[in-house]
N, C-alpha and C positions, 0 to 999 in steps of 0.2 A: 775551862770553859768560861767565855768572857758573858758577863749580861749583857739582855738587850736592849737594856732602857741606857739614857744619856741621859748626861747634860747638855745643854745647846747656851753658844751666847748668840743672843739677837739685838738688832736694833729697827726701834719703833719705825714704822715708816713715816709716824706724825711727826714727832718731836726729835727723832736719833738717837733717842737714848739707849747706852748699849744696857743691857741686862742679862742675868744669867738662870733659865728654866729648866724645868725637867722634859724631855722628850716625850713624856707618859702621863702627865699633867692630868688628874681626876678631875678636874674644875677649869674654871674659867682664870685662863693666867691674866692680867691687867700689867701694863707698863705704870711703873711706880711715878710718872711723872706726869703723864695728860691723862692715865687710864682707859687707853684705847686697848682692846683685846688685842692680848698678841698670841693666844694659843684656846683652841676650842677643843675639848674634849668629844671623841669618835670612838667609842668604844675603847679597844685597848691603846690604841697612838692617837696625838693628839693633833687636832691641824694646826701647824704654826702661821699666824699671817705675819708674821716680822722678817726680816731678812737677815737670815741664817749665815751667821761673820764665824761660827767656829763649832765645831763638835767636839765638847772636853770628856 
């Protein structure tokens, strides 16, 4: 049985920067560079606003 959670790589839609999150993210993820949200926590999944380059 595979889990359901991931990692995801994203990039900010401000700056590009690529970075790598949890899919299930409890808090509010921040890009490490402008600190623009890139993921908001919704109960169990979380909403990504970045643009999803990869599911690892």
């Amino acid at each position: 049985m595979e889990p359901n959670s991931k990692f995801i790589k994203v990039s900010c839609p401000k700056c590009k920067n690529e970075q790598i999150i949890f899919g299930k993210a409890s808090t509010i993820v921040k890009c490490l560079v402008c600190e623009k949200a890139l993921s908001v926590p919704r109960g169990g999944k979380g909403i990504v606003k970045a643009k999803i380059l990869e599911v690892l």
